[in-house]
C-alpha positions in Angstrom: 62.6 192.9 218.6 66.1 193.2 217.6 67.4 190.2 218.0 64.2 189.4 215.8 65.8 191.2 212.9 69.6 189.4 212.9 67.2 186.1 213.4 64.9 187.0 210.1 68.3 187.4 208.2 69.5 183.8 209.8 66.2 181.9 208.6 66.1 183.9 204.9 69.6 182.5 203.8 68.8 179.1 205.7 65.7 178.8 204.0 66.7 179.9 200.6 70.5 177.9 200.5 68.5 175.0 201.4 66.0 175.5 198.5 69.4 175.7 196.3 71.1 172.4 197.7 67.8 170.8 196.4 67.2 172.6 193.5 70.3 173.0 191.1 67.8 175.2 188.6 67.0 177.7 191.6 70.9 177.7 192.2 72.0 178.6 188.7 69.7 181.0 188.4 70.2 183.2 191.8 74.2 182.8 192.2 76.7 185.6 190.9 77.6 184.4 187.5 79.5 187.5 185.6 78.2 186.6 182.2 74.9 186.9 183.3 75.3 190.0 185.3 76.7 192.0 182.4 74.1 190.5 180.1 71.7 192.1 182.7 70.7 190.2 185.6 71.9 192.5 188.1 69.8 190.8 190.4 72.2 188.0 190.7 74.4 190.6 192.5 72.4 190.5 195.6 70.4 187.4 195.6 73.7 185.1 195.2 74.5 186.6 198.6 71.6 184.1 200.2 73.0 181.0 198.8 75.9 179.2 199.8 77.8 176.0 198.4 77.0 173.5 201.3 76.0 173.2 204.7 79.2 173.9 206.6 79.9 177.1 204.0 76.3 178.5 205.6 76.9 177.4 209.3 80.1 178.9 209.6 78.5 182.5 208.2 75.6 182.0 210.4 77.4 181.4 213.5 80.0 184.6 213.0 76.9 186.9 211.7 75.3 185.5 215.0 78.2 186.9 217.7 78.6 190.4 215.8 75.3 191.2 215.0 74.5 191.9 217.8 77.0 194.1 219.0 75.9 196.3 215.7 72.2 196.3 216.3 72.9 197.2 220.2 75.4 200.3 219.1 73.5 201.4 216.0 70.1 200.2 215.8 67.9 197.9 213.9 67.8 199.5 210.5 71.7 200.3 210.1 72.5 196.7 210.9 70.1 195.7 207.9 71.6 198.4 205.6 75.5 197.4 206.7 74.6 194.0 205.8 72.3 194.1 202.5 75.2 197.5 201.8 78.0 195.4 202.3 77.0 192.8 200.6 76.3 195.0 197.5 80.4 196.4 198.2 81.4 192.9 197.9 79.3 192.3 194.6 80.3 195.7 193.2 84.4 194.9 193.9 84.1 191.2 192.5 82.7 192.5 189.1 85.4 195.4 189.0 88.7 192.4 189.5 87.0 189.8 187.7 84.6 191.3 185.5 86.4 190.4 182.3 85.8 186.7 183.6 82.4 185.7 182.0 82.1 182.3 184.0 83.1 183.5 187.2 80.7 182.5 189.7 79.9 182.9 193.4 77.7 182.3 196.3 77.5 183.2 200.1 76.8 185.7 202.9 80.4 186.4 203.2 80.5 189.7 202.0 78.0 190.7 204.1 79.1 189.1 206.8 82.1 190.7 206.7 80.7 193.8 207.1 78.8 193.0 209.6 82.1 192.2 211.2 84.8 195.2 210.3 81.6 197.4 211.2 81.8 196.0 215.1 85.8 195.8 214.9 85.8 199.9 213.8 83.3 200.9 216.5 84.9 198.2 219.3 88.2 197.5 217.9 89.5 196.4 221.7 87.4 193.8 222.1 88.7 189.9 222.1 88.0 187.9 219.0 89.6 184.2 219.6 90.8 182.9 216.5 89.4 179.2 216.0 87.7 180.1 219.3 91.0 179.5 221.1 93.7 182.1 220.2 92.6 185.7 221.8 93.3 188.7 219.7 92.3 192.3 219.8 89.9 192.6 217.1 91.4 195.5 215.2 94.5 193.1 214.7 92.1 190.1 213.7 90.5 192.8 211.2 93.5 193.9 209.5 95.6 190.6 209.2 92.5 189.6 207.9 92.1 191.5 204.8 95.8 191.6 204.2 95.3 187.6 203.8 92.1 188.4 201.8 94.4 190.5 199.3 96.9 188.0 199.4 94.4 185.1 198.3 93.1 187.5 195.1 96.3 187.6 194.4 97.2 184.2 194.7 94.0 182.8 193.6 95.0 179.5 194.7 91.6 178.5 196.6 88.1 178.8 196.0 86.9 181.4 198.2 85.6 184.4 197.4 88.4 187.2 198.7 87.3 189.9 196.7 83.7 189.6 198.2 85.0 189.5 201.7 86.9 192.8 200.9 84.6 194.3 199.8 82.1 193.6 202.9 84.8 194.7 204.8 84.7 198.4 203.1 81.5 198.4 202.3 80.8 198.0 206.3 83.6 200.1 207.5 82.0 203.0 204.9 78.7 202.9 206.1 79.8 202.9 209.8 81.9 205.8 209.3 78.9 207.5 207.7 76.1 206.5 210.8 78.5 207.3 213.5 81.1 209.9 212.1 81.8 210.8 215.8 84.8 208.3 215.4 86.9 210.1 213.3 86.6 212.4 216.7 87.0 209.3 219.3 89.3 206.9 217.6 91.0 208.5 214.5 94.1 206.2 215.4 91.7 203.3 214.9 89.5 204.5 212.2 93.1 205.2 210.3 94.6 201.7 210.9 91.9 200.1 209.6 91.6 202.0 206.5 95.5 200.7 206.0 94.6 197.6 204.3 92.0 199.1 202.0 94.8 201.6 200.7 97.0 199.1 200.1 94.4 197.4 198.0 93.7 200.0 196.2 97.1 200.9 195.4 98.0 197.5 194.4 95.3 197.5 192.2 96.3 200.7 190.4 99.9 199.5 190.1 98.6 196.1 188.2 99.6 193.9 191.3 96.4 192.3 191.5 
């Protein structure tokens, strides 16, 4: 049953990015797109998170929300796995429009954000397990998680490539958040941990406040 619910998620954004590699009117229409969200099509902010750009844009979020779903479904049920990752992906929507909100054609698709979530949710409740980077390098995951959204702030502040940073930051809190809130017995267990991991989300924030970003 519960690996019925990560598998439901799977098939809903294989089934719907497929529709929008073959439909390009279904695509416009569902993908984050600022001008349209602030003309009010809100909905945009969470159906964009079922589409992706191509096939190996969807396989490589299917196969990482594949390994760490699990590990959140088995440690916190069913239903918080689906709110981390529909919650998340809402975080990531929410941070995209507050950097690039001012950006009218700014547009987006993927799972990332939730995915993401998915992810620093298992790294804060497991943050000694082994993650191998490119499936080679072995790192302790708390390391993986933090480098990780130190790069993310470096690409939104570079904004030299076409991925979506600020939607894979803001997974990343929105998961840790809602973790923290469904198993607050952390902040008893691992406060080290739990405070590490918050590191890169304050220095976000106050780059953001002193107009770094």
């Amino acid at each position: 049953m519960e690996n019925n619910i990560m598998l439901a998620v799977i098939v809903a954004n294989v089934l719907i990015s497929i529709k929008g590699f073959n439909d390009e009117m279904f695509f416009r229409k569902y993908q984050f797109h600022v001008g349209s969200i602030r003309s009010g099509e809100q909905i945009r902010m969470l159906t964009s998170g079922f589409l992706h750009a191509d096939l190996p844009h969807l396989a490589f979020n299917m196969i990482t929300l594949y390994f760490f779903a699990p590990i959140v479904i088995q440690t916190l049920g069913s239903f918080s796995f689906i709110l981390i990752y529909l919650g998340s992906l809402v975080f990531g929507s929410l941070l995209t429009m507050v950097f690039h909100g001012n950006d009218y054609s700014y547009r987006a698709v993927g799972a990332s954000g939730a995915v993401t979530g998915v992810l620093y949710s298992a790294i804060l409740m497991y943050p000694d397990m082994t993650i191998g980077i490119f499936g080679i390098i072995p790192m302790p995951a708390y390391i993986f998680g933090i480098l990780y959204l130190l790069y993310s702030i470096y690409g939104m502040k570079s904004r030299t490539d076409n991925i979506g940073h600020t939607a894979h930051f803001g997974g990343a809190i929105g998961g840790y958040v809602i973790t923290l809130l469904k198993m607050p017995s952390l902040l008893q267990d691992n406060l080290l941990m739990v405070i590490l991991l918050a590191v890169p989300i304050v220095i976000l924030f106050v780059m953001a406040k002193a107009g770094k970003l």
